[in-house]
C-alpha positions in Angstrom: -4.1 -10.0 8.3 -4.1 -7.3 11.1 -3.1 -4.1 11.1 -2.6 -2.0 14.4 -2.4 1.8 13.7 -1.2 4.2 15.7 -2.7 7.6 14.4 -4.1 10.8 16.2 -7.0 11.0 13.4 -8.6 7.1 14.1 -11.5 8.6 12.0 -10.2 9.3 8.3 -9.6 5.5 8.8 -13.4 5.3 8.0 -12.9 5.6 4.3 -11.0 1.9 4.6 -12.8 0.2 6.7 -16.2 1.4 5.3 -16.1 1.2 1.9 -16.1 -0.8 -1.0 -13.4 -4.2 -1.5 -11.5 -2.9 1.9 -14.8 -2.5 3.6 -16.1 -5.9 2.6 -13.0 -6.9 3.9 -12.9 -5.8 7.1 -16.8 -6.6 7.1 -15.7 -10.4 6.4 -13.0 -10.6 9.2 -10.7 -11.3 6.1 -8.7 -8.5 8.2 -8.2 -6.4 11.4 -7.8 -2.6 11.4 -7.7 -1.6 15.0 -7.2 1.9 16.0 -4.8 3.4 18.9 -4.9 7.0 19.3 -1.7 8.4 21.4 -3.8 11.0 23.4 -5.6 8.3 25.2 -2.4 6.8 27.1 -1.1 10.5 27.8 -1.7 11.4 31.3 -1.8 15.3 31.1 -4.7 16.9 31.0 -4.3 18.5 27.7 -3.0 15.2 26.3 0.3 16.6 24.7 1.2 14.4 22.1 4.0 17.5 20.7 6.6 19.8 21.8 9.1 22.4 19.7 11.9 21.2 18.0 15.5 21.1 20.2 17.5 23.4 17.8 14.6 25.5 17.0 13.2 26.1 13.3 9.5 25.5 12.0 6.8 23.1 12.9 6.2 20.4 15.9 8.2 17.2 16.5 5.7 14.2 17.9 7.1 13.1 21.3 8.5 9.6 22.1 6.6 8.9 25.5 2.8 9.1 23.9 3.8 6.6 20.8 5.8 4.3 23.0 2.6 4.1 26.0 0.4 3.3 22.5 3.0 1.0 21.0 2.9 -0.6 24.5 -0.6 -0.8 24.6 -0.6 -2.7 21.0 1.4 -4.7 22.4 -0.2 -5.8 25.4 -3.3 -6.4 23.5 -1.5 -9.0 21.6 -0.3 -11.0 24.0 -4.3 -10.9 25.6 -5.2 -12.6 22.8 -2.6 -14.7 21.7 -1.1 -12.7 19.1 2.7 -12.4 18.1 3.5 -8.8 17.4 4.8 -8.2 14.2 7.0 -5.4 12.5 6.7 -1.8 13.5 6.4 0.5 10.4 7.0 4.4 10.4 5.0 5.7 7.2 7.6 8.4 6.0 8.9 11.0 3.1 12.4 9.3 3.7 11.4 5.3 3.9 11.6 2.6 1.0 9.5 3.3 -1.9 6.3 1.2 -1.4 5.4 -1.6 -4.2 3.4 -4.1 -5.4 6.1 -6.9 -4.1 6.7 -4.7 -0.3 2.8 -4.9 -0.5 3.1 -8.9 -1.3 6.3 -9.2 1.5 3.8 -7.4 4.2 0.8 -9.7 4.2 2.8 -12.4 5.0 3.7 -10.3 8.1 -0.2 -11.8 9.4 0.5 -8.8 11.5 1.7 -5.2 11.3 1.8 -1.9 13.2 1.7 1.5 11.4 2.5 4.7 13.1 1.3 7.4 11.3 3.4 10.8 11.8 1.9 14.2 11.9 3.6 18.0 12.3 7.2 18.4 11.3 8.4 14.6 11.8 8.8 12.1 14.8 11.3 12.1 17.3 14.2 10.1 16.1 14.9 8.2 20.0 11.4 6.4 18.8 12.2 5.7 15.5 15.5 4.2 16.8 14.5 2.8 19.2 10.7 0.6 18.0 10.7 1.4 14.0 11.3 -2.1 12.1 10.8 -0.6 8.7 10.2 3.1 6.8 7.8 3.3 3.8 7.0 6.2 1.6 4.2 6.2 -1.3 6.6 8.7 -3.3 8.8 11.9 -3.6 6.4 14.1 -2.1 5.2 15.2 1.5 1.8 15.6 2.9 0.1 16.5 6.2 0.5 13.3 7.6 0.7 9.6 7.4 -3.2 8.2 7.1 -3.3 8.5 3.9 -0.2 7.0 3.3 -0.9 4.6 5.5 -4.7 3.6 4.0 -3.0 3.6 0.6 -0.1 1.0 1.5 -3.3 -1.2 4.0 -5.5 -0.8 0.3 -2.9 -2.5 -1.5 -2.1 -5.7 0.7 -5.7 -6.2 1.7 -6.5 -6.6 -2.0 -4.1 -9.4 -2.1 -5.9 -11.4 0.8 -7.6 -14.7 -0.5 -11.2 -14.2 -0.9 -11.0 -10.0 -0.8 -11.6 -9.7 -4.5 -14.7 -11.2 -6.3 -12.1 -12.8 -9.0 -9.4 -13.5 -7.1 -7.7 -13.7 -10.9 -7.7 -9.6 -10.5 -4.8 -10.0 -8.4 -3.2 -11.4 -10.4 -3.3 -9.4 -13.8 -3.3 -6.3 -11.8 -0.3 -3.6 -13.1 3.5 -4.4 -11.5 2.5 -7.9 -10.4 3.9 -9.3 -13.3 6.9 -6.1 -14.1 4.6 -4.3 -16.6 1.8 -1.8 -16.9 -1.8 -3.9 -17.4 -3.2 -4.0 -21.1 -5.9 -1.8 -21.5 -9.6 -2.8 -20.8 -13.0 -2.3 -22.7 -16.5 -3.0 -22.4 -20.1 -2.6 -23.3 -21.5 -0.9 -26.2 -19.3 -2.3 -28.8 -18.7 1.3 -30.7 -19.0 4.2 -28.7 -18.8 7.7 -30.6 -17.1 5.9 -34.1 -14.2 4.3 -31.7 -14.4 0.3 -31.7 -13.4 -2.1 -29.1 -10.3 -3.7 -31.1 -11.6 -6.7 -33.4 -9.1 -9.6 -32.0 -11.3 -9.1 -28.3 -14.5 -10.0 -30.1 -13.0 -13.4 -32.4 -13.3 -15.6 -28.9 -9.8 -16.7 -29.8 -8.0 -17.1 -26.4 -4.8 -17.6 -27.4 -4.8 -14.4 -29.7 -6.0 -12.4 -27.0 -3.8 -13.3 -24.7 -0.9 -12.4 -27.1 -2.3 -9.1 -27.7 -2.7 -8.6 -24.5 0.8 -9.1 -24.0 2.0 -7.3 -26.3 -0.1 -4.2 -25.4 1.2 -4.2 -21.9 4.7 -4.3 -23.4 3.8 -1.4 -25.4 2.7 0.6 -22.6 5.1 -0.2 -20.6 7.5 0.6 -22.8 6.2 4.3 -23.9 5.3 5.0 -20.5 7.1 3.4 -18.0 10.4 2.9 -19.7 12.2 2.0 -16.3 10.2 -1.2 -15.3 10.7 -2.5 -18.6 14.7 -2.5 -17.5 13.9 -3.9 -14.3 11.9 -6.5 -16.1 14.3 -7.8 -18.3 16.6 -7.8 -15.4 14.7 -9.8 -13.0 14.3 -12.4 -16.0 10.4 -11.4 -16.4 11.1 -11.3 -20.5 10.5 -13.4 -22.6 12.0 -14.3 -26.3 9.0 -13.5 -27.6 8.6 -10.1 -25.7 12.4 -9.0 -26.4 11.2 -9.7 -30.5 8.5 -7.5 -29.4 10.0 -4.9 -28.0 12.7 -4.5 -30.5 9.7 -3.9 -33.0 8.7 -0.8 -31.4 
């Protein structure tokens, strides 16, 4: 998987590429993060990436030239090694709301290019024009799109083969299944008069796996009462689960 991003801050990118299960990632050519910053294809001296708004009000709108010259540049980089460009995604307040199936749908992308926004918003002729897809991490704003961006690049690199010690983390990991993961203990045994629960300890793997269940139901349910209703619509419910469920 490789991701192209088109950001004027390359270097918060540092904390991905770096660092822990991202970082081994990158580390193991599992993926690609390479880095375009818009000032270098601008041709003034000051390397305007922004001008004022056409209407006035607050704030700077990123101009289309600099992001198309870098998008070009992407690109042509590409095609010098073979590549088939994939989508073009704009990360912003007003695209789909990101999740664990858009992060599933993207890795099989093998390729995608992020343009990270900054001051008051992008010029619309370049979203028309080269956006394939808009995503948002939620209903609020923030200075720009990197951390967006390293957020939604976290999520799908996780789900590369081989970029997880267990590769079964995936796999139990909150939303994949609809629901909210059980909860987790380990090491000591009590801690401060509060036990690890006794069906955990019995070895019994068919026990624990219903209890497991069943807790993930139940936090789902009490905190999350919305994906239980997409659940059950997308058929993720069993018999068993509904019994469940209607005991709470």
């Amino acid at each position: 998987m490789r991701f192209d991003v088109i950001t004027l801050f390359p270097e918060m990118f540092s904390a991905l590429t770096s660092w822990g299960i991202t970082g081994r990632a990158c580390e193991h050519k599992l993926t690609n993060v390479t880095l375009w910053n818009p000032r270098d294809v601008c041709l003034d001296s000051r390397r305007t990436v922004d001008d004022r708004a056409y209407g006035g009000g607050p704030g700077m709108v990123m101009m289309v030239k600099p992001l198309e010259d870098a998008l070009s540049a992407v690109r042509l980089n590409h095609e010098a090694n073979g590549l088939q460009s994939g989508p073009v995604c704009l990360m912003a307040p007003q695209g789909e709301r990101f999740s664990q199936k858009i992060a599933t749908d993207i890795l099989n992308y093998k390729n995608l290019t992020i343009i990270c926004g900054r001051y008051e918003a992008v010029d619309q002729r370049f979203i028309d024009r080269n956006v394939d897809l808009q995503l948002s991490i939620g209903d609020f704003v923030v200075s720009g799109g990197e951390i967006p961006a390293m957020a939604m690049m976290d999520a799908v690199i996780r789900l590369i083969p081989g970029a997880l010690g267990d590769e079964n983390s995936a796999v139990q990991d909150s939303f994949v299944n609809g629901l909210l993961d059980y909860p987790h203990y380990t090491r000591p045994e009590i801690y401060e008069n509060l036990s690890v629960p006794d069906v955990l300890l019995g070895g019994h793997h068919v026990k624990i796996a219903d209890w497991r269940r069943q807790k993930s139901l139940e936090l789902t349910f009490r905190l999350r009462p919305d994906l239980i209703n997409s659940a059950r619509a997308n058929g993720l419910l069993s018999p068993e689960d509904e019994r469940f469920l209607r005991s709470l």
